[in-house]
Structure formats: C-alpha cells, structure tokens
N, C-alpha and C positions, 0 to 999 in steps of 0.2 A: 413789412416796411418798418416795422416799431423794431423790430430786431436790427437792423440796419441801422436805425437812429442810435440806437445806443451804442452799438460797437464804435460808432463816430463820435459820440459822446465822450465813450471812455479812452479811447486813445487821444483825441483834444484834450479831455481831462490829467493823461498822465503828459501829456507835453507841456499841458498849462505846469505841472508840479513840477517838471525836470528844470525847466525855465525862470521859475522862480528860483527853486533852488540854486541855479546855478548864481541870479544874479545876487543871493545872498553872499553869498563864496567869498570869503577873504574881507569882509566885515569882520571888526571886533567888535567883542560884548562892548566895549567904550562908545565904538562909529554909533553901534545899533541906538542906544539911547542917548545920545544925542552931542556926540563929543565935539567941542567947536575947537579941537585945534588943525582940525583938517578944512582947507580951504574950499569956495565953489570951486567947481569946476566944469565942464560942459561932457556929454558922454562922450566918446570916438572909436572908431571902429567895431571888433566885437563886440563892445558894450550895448553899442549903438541901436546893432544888429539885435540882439538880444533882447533889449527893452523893445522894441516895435517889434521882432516876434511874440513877447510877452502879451503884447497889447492885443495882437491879431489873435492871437490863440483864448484870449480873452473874450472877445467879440464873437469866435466860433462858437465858445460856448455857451455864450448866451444865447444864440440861434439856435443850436441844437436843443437846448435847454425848453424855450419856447415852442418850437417846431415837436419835438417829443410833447408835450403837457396837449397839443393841437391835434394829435395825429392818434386815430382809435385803433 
C-alpha cells in the first residue's frame, strides 16, 4: 500500500512542478520582483484553469503527504 502512495505522490508531485512551471512562463526577471508598470488584472481562461489545477494538485499533495507519514 505505501508503494502505491508514493507512486501517487510522485507523479502529483511532478504535476505540481510542470504546473508551476508553466505558470511562471513568460514572466520577466522585472514582473518577478516586482515591476509596477504592469496593471491588475483578473486570471482568464487557461490561466484560469492552470492556477486552480495548481491549487488542487497542491491539496493532493498534502494528502498524499499525510496519508504516507499514517500509513506502516
């Protein structure tokens, strides 16, 4: 069963990284720290999609993460 948790672990875990990564994409070193000539804005679409897959892939992890440290 603990072999099972981890394979789930690590592919949440490389989706959690693809995920991020992705939503870094297309930031400049400027955006990153903290460049104010870019206005708010709201997310849409894929972006959209992408941060709440971030979040749920986030959430997985920490279950799995838990449920592993639980499970002998």
């Amino acid at each position: 069963m603990k072999d099972v948790i981890l394979v789930v672990q690590t592919l949440v875990s490389v989706g959690l990284i693809v995920s991020i990564l992705l939503q870094a994409q297309g930031t400049g070193l400027g955006r990153t720290f903290g460049d104010s000539a870019h206005e708010y804005r709201s997310k849409r679409g894929v972006e959209k999609l992408l941060y709440r897959v971030t979040i749920i892939l986030t959430a997985l992890f920490l279950v799995t993460s838990v449920v592993n440290l639980l499970v002998k």
